[in-house]
C-alpha positions in Angstrom: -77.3 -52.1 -1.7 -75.0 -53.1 -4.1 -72.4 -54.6 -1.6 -71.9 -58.3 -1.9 -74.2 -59.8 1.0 -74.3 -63.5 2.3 -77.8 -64.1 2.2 -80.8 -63.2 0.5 -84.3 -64.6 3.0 -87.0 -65.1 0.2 -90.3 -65.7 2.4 -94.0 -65.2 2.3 -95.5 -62.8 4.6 -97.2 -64.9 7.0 -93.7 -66.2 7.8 -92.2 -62.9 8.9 -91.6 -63.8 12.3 -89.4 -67.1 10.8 -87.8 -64.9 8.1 -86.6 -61.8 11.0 -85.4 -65.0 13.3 -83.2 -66.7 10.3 -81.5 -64.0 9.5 -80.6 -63.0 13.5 -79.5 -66.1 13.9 -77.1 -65.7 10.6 -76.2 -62.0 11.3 -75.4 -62.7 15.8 -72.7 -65.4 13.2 -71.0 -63.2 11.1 -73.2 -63.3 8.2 -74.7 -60.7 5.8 -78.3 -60.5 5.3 -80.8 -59.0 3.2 -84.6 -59.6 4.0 -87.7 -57.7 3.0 -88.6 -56.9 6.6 -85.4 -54.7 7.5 -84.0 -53.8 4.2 -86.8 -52.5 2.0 -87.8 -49.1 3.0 -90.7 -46.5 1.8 -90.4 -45.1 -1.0 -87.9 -47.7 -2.6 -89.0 -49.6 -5.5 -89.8 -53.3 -4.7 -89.3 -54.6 -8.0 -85.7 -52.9 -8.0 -84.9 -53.6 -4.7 -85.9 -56.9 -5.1 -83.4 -57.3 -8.4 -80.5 -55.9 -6.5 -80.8 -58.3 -3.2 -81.3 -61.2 -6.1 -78.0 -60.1 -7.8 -75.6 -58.9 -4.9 -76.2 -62.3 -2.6 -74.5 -65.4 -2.6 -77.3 -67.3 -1.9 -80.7 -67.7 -1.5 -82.8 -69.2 1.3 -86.6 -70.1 0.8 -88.6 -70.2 4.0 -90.5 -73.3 3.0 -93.9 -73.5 4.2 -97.6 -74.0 2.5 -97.5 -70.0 2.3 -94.7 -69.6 0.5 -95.0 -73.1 -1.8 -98.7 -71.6 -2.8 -97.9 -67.7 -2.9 -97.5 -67.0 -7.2 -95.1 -63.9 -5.9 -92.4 -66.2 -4.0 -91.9 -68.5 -7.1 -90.4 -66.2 -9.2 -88.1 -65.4 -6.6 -86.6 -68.9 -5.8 -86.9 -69.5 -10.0 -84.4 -67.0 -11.0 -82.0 -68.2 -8.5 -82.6 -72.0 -9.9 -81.5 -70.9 -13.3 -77.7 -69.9 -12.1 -77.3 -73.3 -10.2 -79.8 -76.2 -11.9 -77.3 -78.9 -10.5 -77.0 -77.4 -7.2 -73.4 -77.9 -7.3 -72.9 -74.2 -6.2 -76.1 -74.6 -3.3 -76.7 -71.0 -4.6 -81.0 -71.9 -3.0 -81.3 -73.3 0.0 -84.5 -74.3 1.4 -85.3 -74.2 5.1 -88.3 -76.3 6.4 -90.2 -74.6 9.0 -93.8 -76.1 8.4 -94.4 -79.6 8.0 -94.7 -79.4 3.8 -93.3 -81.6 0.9 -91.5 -79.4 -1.8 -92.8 -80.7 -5.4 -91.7 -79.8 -9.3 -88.1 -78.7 -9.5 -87.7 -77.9 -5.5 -88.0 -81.9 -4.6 -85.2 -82.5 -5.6 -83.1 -80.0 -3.0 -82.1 -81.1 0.2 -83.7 -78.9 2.8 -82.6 -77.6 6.1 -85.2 -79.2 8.1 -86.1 -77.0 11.2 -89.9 -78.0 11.6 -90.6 -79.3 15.2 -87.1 -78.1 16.5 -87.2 -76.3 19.9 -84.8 -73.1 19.3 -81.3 -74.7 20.3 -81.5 -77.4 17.9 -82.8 -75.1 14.8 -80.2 -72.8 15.6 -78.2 -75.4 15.3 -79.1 -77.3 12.1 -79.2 -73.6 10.3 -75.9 -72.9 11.5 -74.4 -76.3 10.1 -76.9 -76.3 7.1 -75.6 -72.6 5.5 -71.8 -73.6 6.6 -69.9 -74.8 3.7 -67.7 -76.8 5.7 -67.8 -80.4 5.6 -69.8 -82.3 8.5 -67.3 -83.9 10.9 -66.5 -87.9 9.7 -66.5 -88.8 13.6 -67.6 -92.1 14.4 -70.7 -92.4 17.2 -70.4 -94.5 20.3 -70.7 -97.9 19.2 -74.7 -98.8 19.4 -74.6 -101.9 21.2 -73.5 -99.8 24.1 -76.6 -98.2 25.0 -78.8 -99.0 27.6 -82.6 -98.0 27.5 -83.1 -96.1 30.5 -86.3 -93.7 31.7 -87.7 -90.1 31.9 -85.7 -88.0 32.8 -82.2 -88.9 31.5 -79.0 -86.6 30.3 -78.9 -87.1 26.3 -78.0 -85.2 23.0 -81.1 -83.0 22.8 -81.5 -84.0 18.9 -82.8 -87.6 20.2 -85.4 -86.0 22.0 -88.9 -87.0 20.8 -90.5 -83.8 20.0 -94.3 -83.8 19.7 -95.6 -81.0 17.7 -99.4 -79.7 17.7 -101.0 -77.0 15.9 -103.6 -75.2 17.2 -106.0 -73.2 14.6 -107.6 -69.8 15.5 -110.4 -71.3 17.2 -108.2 -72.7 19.8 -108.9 -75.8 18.5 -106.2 -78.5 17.4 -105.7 -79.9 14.4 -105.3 -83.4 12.9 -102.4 -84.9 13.9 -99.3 -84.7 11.8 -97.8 -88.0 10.2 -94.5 -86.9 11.6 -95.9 -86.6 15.1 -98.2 -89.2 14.8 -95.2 -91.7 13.7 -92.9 -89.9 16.7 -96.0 -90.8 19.3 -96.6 -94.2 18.1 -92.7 -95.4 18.6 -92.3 -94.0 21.8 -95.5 -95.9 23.0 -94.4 -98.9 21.4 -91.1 -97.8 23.5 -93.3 -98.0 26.8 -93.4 -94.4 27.0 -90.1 -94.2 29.1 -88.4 -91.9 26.2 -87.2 -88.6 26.5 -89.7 -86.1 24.7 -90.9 -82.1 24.6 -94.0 -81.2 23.9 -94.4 -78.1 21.0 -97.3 -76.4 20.4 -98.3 -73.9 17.5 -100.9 -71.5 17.9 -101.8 -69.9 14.8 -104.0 -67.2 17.3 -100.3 -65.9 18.5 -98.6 -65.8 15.0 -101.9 -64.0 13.6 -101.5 -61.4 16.7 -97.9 -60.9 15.9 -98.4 -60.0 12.0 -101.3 -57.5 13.1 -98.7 -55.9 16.1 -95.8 -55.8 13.4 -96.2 -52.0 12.0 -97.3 -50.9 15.0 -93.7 -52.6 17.1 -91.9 -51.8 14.0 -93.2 -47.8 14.9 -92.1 -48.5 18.3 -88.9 -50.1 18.1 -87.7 -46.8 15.8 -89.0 -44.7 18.6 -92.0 -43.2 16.3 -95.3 -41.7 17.9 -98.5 -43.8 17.8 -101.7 -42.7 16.7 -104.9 -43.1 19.2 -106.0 -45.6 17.1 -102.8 -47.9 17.4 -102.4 -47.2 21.1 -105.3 -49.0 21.7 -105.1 -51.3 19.1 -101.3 -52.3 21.0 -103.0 -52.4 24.2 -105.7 -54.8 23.0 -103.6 -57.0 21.3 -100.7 -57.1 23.8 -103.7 -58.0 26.3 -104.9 -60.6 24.1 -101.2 -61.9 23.0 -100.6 -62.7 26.8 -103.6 -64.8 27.4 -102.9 -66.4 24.7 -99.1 -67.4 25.4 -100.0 -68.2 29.0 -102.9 -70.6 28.1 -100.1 -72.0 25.5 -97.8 -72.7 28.0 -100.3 -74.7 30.6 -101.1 -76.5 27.9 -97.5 -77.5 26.8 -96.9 -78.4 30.9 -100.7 -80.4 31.1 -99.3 -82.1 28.3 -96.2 -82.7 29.6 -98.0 -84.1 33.1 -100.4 -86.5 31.0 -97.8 -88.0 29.2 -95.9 -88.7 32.8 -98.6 -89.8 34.4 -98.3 -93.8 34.8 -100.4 -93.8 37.5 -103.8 -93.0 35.0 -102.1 -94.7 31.7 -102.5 -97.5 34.0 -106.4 -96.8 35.7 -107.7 -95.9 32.1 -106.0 -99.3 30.3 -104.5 -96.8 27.6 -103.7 -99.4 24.8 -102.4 -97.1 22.1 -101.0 -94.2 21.3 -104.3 -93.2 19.7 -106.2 -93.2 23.0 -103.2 -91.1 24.5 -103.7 -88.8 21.7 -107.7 -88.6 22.9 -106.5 -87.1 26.4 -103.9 -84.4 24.5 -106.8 -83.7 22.5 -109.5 -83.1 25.1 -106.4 -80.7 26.9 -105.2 -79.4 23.7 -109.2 -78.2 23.0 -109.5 -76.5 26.7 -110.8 -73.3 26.8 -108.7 -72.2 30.1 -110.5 -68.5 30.5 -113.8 -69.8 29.7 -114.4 -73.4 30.4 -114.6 -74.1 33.7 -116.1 -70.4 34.8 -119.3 -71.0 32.8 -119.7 -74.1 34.0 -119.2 -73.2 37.6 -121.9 -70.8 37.4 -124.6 -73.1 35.8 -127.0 -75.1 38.0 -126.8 -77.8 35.6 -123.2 -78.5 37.0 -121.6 -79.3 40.5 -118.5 -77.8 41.5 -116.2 -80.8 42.9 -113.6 -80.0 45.1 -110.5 -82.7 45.2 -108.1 -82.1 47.8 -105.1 -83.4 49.7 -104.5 -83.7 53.5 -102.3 -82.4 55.4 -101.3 -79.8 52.5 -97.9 -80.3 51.3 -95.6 -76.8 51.7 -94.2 -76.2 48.0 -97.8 -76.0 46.4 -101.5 -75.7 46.7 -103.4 -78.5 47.8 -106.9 -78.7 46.1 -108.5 -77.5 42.6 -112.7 -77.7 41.6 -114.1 -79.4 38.7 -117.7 -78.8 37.5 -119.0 -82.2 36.6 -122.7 -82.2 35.1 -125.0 -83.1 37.6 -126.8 -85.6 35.4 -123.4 -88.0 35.5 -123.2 -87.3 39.4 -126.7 -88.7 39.8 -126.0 -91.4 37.4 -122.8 -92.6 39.6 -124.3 -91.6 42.9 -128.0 -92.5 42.8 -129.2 -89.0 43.1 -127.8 -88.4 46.3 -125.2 -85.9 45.3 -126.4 -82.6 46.6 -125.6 -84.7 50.2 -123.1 -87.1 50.1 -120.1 -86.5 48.1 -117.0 -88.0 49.8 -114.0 -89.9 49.0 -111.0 -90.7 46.9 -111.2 -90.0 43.4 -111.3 -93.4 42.2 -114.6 -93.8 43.3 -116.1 -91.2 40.5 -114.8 -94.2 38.1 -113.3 -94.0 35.3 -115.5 -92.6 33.0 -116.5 -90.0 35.4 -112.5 -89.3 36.2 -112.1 -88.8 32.2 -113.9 -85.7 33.1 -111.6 -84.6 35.8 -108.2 -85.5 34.5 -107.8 -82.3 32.3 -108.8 -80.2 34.9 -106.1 -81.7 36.8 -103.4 -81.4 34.8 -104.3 -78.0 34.4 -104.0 -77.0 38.3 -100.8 -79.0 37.9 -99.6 -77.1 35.0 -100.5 -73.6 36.9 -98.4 -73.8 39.9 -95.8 -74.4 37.4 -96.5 -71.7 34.6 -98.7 -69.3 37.0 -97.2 -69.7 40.9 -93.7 -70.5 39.8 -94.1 -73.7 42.3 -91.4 -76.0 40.8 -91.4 -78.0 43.5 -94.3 -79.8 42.3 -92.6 -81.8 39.6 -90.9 -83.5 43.0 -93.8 -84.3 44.8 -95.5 -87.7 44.3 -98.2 -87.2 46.4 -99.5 -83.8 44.0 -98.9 -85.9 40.9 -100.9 -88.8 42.0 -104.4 -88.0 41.3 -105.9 -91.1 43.7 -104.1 -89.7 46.8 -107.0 -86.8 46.7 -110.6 -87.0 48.6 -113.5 -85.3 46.5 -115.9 -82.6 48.6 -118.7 -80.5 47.3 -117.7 -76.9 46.3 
């Protein structure tokens, strides 16, 4: 490995998956690459390897995120590099952003490739243009006081997209809002929520999956035989993966739905982009596999079914909520077992706060699960008041 390479990807483990993408993206270009992942086989020394990749690359990119900034192993790394180019004149270490992290000491003062909250095309883009040693284009825009503010959906460069990014911990549970996304949400409410935006969610259960599957697909991919004990430790985990990904997904499109859906921003006299954020939260914390089966099957709880008539072609036409009985009685006067019926706005609204997720949840399956794309067309399905409530 003495060749002259390109680029050496310095990264913390837990950002394997980031590392292996960077340097496809760089290699499908006509870069060189050495990373960990590929290049360092058993039986090679690390600390030699290690020396060699240091030595025989051009530069350097640091896959910045709280991982690597805190790992004592990765500084060393990204230090040795600093000493040949202090001024940066040479951009022998570049960082690349993938986690929302503020470099301190000596590594604030590099400019970073920034791909944190990027969907795919965009990142691919940024590295692409961030590595190149080519100048940026000196192109003037379109002159500003051209544009017109116009509404969802609307044909624009995909970098002006608002991009709202959530992370979900292993509990399935999302964490405090980031100041970037915060900041995003609160101008495009103060925008009136007619903005272009994408919804991005990271679940830490599917990168933790993914490091455990690694050896094991690594075994695969160079066509090696598995032992018992990895067989079904691949079939669990793909099992697990999938659920996983597919609850990720009809979360992303509930999300999506929600922040669509005039017709309830309006009903619940939403007055900030905090009490938004309460809805994403309550469908961000959903527990799709577990939720609304437990609560189906306890007596404590009253399975509603909302449906529309006549049922429209492209999609289905009802979806059940359980909805504690104790609320029911409270809104109905204890007459629920008998006389449930009518549009949904009569539950109220802060019965309907109940009902909403489990809406944009049957919204967001014939999407993800039935392939029913038709539904993003109908008015009547994405109008939750055009549906009459029944018992289950």
């Amino acid at each position: 490995m003495n060749t002259e390479c390109d680029f050496f990807i310095s990264y913390n483990k837990e950002d394997k998956q980031w590392a292996k993408w960077i340097a496809g993206i760089l290699e499908e270009n006509g870069y060189s690459t050495i990373i960990q992942a590929w290049d360092f086989k058993p039986g090679n020394n690390f600390i030699l390897e290690m020396q060699n990749a240091l030595l025989c690359c051009k530069k350097t990119l640091l896959v910045l995120s709280e991982d690597y900034l805190s790992s004592e192993y990765c500084k060393p790394e990204w230090a040795a590099i600093f000493n040949t180019d202090p001024t940066g004149a040479n951009r022998n270490l570049i960082p690349v952003r993938i986690a929302e992290v503020v470099p301190n000491g000596l590594l604030s003062a590099k400019i970073y490739i920034d791909l944190y909250g990027a969907t795919e095309e965009i990142a691919t883009k940024k590295l692409l243009l961030g590595v190149s040693d080519k100048e940026n284009p000196r192109k003037k825009p379109e002159f500003p006081g051209n544009r017109q503010k116009v509404t969802f959906p609307r044909n624009i460069d995909n970098s002006e997209i608002y991009c709202f990014n959530f992370d979900l911990n292993e509990d399935n549970k999302v964490k405090p809002l980031s100041v970037k996304t915060k900041n995003l949400l609160r101008k495009w409410y103060i925008n009136e929520c007619t903005e272009a935006f994408q919804i991005a969610i990271n679940d830490k259960r599917i990168h933790k999956i993914k490091d455990n599957l690694s050896n094991i697909l690594e075994k695969i991919q160079n066509e090696d035989n598995l032992t018992i004990a990895e067989e079904k430790q691949y079939n669990l985990y793909m099992h697990v993966l999938k659920k996983c990904e597919h609850e990720t997904a009809l979360k992303v499109q509930a999300c999506i739905f929600f922040l669509k859906d005039t017709h309830l921003h309006a009903y619940f006299s939403l007055s900030s982009y905090l009490e938004i954020y309460e809805i994403i939260q309550e469908i961000l914390n959903f527990d799709y596999y577990n939720d609304k089966r437990k609560k189906m099957s306890d007596l404590n709880y009253t399975g509603l079914d909302f449906t529309i008539y006549a049922p429209p072609e492209e999609c289905n036409n009802y979806f059940s909520v359980p909805i504690e009985n104790s609320k029911l009685d409270e809104i109905f006067g204890g007459t629920t077992m008998h006389h449930i019926f009518g549009d949904a706005a009569d539950l109220g609204s802060k019965l309907l706060r109940d009902v909403v997720v489990y809406y944009y949840f049957f919204l967001a399956e014939e999407i993800i699960t039935f392939k029913n794309l038709n539904i993003v067309d109908s008015s009547k399905m994405l109008n939750l008041f055009n549906y009459q409530i029944g018992l289950h």
